[in-house]
N, CA, C and O atoms as a GROMACS GRO file, in nm:
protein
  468
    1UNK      N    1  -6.275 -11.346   7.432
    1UNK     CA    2  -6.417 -11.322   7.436
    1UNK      C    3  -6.441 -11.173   7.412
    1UNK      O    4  -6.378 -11.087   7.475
    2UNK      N    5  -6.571 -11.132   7.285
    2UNK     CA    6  -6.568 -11.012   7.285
    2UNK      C    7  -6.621 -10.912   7.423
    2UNK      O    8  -6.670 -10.950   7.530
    3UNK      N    9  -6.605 -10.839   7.397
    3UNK     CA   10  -6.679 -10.735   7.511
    3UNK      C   11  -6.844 -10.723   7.525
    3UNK      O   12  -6.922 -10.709   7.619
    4UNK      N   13  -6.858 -10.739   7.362
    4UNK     CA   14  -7.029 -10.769   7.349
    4UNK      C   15  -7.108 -10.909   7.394
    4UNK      O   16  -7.216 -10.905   7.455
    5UNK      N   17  -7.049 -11.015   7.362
    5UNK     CA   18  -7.066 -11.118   7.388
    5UNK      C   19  -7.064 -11.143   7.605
    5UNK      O   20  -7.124 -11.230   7.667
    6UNK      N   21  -6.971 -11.030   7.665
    6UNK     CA   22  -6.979 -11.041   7.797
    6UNK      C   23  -7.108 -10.956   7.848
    6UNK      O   24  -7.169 -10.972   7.954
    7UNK      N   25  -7.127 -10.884   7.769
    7UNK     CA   26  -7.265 -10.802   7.827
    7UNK      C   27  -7.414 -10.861   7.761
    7UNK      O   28  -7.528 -10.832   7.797
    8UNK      N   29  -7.365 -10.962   7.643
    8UNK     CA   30  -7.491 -11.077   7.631
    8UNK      C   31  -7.539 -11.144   7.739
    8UNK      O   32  -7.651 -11.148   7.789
    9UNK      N   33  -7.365 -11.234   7.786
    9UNK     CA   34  -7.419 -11.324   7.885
    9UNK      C   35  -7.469 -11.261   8.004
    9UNK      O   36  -7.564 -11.297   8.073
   10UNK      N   37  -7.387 -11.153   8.021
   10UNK     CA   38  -7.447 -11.072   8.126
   10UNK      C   39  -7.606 -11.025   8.178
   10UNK      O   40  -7.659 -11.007   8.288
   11UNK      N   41  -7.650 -11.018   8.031
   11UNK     CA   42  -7.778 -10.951   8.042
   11UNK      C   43  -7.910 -11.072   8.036
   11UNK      O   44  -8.030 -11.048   8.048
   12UNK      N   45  -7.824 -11.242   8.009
   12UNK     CA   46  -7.921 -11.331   8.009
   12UNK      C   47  -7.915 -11.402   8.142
   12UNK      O   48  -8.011 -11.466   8.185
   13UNK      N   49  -7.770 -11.386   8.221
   13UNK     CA   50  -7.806 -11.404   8.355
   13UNK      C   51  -7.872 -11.361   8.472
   13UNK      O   52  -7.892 -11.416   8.580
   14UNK      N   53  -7.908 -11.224   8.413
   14UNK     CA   54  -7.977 -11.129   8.495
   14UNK      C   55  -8.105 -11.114   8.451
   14UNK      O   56  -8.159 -11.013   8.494
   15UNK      N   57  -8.180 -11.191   8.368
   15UNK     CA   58  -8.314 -11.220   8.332
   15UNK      C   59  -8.336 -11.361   8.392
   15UNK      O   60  -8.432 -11.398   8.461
   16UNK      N   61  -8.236 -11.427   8.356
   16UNK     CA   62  -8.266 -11.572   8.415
   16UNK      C   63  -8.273 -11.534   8.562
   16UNK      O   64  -8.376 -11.580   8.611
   17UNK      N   65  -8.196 -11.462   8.654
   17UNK     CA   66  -8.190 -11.447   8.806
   17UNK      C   67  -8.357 -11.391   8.818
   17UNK      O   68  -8.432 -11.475   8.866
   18UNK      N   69  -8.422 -11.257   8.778
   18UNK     CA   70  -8.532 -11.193   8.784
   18UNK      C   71  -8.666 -11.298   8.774
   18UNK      O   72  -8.774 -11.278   8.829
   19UNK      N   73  -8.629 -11.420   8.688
   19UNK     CA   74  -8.727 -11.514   8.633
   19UNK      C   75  -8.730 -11.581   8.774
   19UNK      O   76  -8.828 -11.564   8.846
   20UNK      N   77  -8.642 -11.646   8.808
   20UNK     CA   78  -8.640 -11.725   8.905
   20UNK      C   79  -8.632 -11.670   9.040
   20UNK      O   80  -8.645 -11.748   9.135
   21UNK      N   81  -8.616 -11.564   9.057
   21UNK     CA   82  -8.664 -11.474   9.175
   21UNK      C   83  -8.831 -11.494   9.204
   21UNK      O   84  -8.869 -11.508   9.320
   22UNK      N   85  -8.911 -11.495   9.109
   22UNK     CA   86  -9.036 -11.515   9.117
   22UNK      C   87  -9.056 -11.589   9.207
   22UNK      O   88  -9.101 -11.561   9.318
   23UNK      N   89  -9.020 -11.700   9.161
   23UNK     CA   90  -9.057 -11.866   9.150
   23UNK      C   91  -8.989 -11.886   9.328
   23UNK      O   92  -8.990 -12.006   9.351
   24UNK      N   93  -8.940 -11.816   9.438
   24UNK     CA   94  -8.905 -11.821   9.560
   24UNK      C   95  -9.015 -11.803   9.634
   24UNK      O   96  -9.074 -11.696   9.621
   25UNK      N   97  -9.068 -11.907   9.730
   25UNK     CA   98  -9.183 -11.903   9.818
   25UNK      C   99  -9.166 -11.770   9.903
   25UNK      O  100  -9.059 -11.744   9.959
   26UNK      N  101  -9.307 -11.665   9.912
   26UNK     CA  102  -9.259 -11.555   9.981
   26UNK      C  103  -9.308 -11.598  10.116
   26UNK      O  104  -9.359 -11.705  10.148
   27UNK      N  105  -9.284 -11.503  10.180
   27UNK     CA  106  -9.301 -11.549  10.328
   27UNK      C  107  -9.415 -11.428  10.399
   27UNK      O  108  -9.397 -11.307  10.385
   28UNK      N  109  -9.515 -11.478  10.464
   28UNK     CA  110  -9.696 -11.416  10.466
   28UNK      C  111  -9.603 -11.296  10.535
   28UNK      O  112  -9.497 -11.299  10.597
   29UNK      N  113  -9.690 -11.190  10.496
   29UNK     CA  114  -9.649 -11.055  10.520
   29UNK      C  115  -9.684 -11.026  10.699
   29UNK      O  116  -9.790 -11.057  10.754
   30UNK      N  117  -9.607 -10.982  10.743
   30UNK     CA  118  -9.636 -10.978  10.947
   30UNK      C  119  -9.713 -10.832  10.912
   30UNK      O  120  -9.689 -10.744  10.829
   31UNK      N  121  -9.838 -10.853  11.036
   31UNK     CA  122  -9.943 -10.770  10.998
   31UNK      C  123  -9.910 -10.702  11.157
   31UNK      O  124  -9.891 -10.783  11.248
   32UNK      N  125  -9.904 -10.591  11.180
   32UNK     CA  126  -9.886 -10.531  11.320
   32UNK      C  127 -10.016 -10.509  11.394
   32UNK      O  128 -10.114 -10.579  11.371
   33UNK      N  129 -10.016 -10.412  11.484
   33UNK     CA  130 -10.093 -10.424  11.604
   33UNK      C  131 -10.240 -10.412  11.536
   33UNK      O  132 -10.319 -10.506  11.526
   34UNK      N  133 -10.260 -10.294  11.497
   34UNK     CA  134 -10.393 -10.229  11.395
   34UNK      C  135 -10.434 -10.302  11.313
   34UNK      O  136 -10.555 -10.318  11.298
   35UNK      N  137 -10.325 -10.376  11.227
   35UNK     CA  138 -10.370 -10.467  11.141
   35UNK      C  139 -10.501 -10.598  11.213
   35UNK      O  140 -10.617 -10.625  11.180
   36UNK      N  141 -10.414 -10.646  11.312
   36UNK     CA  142 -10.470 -10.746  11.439
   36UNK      C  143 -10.615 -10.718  11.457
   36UNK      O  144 -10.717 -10.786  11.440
   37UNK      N  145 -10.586 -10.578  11.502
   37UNK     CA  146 -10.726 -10.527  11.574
   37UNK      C  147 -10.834 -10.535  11.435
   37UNK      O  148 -10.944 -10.591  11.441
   38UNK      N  149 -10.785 -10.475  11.324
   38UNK     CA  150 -10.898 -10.430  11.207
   38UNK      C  151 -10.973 -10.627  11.159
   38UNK      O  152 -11.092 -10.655  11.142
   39UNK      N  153 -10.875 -10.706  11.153
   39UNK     CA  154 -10.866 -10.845  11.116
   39UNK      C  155 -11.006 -10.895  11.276
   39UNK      O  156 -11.115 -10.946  11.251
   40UNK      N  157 -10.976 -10.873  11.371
   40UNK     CA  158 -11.058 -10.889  11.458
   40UNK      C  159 -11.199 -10.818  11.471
   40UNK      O  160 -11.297 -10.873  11.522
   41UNK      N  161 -11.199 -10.716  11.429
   41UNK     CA  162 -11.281 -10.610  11.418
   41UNK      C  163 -11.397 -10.664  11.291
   41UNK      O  164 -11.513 -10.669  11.332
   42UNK      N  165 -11.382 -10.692  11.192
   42UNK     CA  166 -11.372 -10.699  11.044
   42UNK      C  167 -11.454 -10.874  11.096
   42UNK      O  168 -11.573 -10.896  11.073
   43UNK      N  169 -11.385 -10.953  11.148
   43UNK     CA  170 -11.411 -11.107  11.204
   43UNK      C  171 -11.593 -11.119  11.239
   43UNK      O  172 -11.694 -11.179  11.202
   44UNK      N  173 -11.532 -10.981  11.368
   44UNK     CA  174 -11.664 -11.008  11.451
   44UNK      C  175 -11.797 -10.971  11.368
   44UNK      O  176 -11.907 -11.025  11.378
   45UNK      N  177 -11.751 -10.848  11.272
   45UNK     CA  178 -11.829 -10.795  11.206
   45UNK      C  179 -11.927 -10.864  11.068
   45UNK      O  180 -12.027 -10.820  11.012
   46UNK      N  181 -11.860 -10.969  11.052
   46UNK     CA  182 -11.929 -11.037  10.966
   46UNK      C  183 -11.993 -11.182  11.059
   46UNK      O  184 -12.061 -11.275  11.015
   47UNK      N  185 -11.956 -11.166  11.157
   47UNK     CA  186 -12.028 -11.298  11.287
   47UNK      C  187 -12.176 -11.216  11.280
   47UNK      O  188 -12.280 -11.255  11.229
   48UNK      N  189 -12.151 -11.092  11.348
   48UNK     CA  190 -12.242 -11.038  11.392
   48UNK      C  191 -12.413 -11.036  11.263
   48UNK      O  192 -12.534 -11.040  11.283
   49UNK      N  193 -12.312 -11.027  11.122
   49UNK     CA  194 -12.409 -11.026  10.995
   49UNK      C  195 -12.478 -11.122  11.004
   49UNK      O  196 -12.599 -11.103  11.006
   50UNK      N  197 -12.425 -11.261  11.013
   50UNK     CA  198 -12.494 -11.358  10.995
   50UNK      C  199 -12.388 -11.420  10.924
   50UNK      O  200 -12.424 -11.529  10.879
   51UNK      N  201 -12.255 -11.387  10.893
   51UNK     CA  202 -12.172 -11.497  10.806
   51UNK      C  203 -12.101 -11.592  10.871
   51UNK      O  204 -12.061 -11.562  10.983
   52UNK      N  205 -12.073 -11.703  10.827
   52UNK     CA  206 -12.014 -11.805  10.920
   52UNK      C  207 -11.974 -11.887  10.804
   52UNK      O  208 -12.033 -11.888  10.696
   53UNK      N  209 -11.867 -11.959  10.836
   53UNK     CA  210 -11.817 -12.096  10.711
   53UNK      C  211 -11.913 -12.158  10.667
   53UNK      O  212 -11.902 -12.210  10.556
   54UNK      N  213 -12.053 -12.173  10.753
   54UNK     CA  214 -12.113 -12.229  10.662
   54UNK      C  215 -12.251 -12.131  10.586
   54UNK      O  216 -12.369 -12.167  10.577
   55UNK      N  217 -12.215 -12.054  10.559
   55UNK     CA  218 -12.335 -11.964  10.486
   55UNK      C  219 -12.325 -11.984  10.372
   55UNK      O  220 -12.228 -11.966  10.298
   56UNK      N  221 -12.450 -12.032  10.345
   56UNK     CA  222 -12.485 -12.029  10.196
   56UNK      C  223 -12.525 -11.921  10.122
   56UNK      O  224 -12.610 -11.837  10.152
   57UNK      N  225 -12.457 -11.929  10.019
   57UNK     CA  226 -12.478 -11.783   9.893
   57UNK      C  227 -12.596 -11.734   9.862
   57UNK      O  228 -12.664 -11.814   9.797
   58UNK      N  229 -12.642 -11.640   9.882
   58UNK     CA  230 -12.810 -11.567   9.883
   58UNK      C  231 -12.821 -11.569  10.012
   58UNK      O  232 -12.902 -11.481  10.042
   59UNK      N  233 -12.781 -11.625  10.108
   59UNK     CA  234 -12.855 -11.659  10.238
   59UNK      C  235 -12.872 -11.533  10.308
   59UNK      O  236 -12.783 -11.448  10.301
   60UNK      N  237 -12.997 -11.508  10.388
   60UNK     CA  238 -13.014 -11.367  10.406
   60UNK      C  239 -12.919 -11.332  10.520
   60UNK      O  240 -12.912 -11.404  10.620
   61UNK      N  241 -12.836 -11.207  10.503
   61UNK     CA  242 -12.764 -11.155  10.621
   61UNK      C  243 -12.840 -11.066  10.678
   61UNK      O  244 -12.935 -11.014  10.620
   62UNK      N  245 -12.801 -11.035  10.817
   62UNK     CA  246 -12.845 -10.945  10.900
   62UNK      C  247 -12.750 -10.802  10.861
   62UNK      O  248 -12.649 -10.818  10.792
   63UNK      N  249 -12.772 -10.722  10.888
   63UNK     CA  250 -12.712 -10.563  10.872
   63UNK      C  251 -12.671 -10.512  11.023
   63UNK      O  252 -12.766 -10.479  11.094
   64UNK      N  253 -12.594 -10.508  11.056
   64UNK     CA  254 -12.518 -10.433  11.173
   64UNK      C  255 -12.577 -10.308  11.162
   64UNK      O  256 -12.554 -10.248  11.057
   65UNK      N  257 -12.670 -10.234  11.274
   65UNK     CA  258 -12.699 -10.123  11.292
   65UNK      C  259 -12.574 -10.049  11.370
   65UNK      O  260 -12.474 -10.118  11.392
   66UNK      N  261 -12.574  -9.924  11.410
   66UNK     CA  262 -12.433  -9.817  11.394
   66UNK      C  263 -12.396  -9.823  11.565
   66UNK      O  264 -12.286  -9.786  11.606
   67UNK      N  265 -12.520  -9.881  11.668
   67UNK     CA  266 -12.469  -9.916  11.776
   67UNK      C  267 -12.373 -10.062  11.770
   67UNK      O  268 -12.270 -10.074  11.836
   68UNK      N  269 -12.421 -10.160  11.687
   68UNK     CA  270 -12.332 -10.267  11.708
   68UNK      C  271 -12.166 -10.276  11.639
   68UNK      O  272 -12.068 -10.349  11.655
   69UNK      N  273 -12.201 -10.153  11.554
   69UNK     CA  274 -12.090 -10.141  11.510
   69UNK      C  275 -11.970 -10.038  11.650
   69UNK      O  276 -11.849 -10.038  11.673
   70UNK      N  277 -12.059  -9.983  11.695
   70UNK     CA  278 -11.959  -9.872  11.794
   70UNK      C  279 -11.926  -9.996  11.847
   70UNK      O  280 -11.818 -10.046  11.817
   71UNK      N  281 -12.017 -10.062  11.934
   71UNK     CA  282 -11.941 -10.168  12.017
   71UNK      C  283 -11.795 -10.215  11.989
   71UNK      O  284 -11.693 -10.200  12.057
   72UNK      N  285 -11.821 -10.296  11.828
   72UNK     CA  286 -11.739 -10.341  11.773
   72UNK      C  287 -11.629 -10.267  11.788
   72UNK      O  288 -11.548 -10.330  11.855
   73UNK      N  289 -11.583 -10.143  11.750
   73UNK     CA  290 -11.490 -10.081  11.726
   73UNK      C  291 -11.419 -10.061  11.895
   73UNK      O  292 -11.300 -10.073  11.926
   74UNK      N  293 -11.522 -10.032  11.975
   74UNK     CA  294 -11.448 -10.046  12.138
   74UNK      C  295 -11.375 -10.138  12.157
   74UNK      O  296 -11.252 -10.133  12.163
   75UNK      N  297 -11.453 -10.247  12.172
   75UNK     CA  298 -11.419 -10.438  12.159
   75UNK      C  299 -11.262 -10.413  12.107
   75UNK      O  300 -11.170 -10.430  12.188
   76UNK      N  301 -11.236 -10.372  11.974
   76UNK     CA  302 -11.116 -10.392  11.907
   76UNK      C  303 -11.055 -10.306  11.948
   76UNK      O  304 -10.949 -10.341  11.895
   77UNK      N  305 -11.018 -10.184  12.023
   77UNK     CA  306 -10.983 -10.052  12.033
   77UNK      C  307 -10.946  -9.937  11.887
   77UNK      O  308 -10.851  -9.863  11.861
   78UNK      N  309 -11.057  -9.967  11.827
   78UNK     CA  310 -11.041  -9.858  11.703
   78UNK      C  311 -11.120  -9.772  11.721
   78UNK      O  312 -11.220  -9.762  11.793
   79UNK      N  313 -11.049  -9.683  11.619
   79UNK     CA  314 -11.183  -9.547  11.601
   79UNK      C  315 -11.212  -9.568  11.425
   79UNK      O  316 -11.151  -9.629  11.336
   80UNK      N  317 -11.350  -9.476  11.427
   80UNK     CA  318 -11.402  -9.446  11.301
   80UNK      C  319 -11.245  -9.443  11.197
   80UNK      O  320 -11.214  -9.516  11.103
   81UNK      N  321 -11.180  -9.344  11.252
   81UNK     CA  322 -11.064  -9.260  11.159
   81UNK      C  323 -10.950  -9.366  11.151
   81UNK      O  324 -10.916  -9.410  11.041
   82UNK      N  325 -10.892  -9.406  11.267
   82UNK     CA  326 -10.825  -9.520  11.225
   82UNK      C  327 -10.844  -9.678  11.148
   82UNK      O  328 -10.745  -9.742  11.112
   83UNK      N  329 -10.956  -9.720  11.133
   83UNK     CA  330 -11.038  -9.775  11.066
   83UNK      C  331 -11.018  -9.708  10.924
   83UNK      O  332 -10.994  -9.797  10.842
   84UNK      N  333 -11.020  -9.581  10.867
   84UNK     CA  334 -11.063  -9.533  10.767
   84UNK      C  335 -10.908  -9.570  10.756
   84UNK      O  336 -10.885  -9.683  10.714
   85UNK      N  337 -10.801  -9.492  10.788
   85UNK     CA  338 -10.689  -9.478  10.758
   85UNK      C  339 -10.657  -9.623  10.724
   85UNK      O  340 -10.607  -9.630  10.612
   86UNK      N  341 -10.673  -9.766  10.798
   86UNK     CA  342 -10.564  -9.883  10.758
   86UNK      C  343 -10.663  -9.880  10.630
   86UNK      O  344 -10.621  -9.838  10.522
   87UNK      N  345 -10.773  -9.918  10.643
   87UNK     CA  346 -10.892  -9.928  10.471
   87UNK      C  347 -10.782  -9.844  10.367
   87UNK      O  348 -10.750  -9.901  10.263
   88UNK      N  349 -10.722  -9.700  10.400
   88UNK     CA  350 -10.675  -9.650  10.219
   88UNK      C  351 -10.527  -9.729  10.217
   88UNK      O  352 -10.457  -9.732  10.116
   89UNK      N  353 -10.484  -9.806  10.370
   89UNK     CA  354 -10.326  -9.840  10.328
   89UNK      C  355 -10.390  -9.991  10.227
   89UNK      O  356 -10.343 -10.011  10.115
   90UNK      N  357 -10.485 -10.073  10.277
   90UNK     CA  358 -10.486 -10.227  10.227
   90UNK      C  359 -10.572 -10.142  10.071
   90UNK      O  360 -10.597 -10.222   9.982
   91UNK      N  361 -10.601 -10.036  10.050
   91UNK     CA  362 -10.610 -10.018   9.930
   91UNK      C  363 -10.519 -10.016   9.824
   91UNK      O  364 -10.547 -10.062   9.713
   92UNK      N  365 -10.365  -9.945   9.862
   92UNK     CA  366 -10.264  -9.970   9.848
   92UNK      C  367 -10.168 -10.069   9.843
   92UNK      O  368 -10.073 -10.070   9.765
   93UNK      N  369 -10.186 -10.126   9.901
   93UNK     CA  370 -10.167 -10.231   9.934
   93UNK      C  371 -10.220 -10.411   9.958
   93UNK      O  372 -10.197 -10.492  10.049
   94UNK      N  373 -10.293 -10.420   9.834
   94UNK     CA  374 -10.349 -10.567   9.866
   94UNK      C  375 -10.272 -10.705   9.882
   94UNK      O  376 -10.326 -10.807   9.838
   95UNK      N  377 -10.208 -10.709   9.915
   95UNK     CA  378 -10.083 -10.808   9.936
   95UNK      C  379 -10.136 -10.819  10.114
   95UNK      O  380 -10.173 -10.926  10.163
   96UNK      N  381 -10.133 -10.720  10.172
   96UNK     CA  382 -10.179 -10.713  10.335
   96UNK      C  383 -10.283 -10.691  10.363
   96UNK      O  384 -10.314 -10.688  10.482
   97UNK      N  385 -10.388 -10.663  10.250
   97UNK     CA  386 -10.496 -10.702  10.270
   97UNK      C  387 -10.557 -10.843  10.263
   97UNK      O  388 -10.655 -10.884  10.326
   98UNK      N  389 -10.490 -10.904  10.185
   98UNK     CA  390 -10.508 -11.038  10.178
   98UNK      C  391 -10.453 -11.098  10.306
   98UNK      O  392 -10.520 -11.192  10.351
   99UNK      N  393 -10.360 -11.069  10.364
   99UNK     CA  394 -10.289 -11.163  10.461
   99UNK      C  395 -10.384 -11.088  10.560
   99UNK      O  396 -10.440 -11.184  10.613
  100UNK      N  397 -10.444 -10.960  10.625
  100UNK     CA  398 -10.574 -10.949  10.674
  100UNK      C  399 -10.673 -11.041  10.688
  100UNK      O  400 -10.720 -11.089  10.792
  101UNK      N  401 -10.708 -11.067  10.544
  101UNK     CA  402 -10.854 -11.146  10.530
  101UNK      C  403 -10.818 -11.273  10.607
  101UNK      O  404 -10.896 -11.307  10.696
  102UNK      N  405 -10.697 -11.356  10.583
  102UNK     CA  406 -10.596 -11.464  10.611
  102UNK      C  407 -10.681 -11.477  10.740
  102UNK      O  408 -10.774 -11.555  10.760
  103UNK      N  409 -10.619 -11.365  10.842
  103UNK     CA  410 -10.635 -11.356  10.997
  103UNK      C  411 -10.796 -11.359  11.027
  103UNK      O  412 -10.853 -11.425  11.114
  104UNK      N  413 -10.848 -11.277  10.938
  104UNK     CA  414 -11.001 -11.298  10.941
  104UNK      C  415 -11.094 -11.452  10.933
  104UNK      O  416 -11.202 -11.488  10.981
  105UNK      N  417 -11.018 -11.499  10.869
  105UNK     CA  418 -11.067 -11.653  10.853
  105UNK      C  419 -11.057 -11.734  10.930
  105UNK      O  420 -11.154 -11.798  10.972
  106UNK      N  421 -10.889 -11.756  10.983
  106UNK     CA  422 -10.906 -11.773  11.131
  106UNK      C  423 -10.955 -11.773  11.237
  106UNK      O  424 -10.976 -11.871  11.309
  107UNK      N  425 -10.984 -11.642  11.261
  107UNK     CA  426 -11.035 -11.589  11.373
  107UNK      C  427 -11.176 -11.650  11.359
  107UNK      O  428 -11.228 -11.715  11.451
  108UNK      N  429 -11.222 -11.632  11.267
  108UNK     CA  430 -11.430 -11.672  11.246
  108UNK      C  431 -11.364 -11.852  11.256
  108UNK      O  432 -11.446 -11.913  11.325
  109UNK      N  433 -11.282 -11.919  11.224
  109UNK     CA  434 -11.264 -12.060  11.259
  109UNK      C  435 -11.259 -12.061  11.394
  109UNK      O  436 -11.338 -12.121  11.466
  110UNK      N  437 -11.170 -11.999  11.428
  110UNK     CA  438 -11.181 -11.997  11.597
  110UNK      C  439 -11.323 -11.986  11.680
  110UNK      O  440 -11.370 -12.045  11.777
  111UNK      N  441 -11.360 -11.901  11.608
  111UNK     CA  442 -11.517 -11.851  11.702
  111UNK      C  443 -11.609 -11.962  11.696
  111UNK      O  444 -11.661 -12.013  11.795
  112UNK      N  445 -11.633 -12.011  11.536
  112UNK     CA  446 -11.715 -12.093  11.535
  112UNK      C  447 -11.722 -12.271  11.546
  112UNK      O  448 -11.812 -12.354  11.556
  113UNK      N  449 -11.573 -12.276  11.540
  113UNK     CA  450 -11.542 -12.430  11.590
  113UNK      C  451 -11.609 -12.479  11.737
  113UNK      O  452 -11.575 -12.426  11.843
  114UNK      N  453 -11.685 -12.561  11.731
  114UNK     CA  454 -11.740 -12.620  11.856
  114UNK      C  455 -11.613 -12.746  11.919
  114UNK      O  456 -11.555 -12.835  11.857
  115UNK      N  457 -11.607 -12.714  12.029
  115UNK     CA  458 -11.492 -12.881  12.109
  115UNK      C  459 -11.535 -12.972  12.060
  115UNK      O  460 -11.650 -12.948  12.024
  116UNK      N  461 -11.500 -13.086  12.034
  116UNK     CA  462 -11.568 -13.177  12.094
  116UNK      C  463 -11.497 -13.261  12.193
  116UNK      O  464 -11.375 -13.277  12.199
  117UNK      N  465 -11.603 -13.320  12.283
  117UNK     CA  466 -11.578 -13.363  12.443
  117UNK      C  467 -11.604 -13.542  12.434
  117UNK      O  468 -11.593 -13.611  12.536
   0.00000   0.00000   0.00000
């Protein structure tokens, strides 16, 4: 076997591996403490608007004035700045921003699911 012919196969097994690397279910990105809090924070914050699973598109939202927002941020234990700071990482990063929103959806399922008895 030539030498060229080993760095052919070589170089089509290692495209075929990269191809099929894709194609491996990834596993949801673990979001840490801040993440938690901003996902909770972010939850309440669109409760508080007026959004809920069942809002319809146009439907008028309410606007969070800057006291309900302080609340909010107590509630979660954030500040203005840490708030700002995870916002430029999931800018960077939308892969954990998405798995964010993930937790966000949840959480507003949680809130707004009624028992039934």
């Amino acid at each position: 076997m030539k030498f060229s012919n080993i760095i052919r196969s070589s170089c089509c097994c290692l495209a075929l591996f990269c191809a099929l690397s894709g194609c491996v279910e990834q596993k949801p990105l673990a979001l840490d403490q801040d993440d938690v809090r901003v996902a909770g924070f972010y939850g309440d914050y669109l409760l508080v608007s007026g959004v809920s699973p069942g809002t319809v598109v146009g439907q008028e939202l309410a606007l969070a004035d800057s006291t309900d927002l302080n609340e909010l941020l107590v509630r979660h234990y954030l500040t203005r700045e840490s708030l700002s700071r995870k916002t430029e990482v999931y800018k960077r990063n939308p892969l954990l921003w998405r798995a964010v929103l993930e937790q966000v959806r949840l959480n507003i399922r949680k809130k707004t699911t009624v028992p039934v008895q």
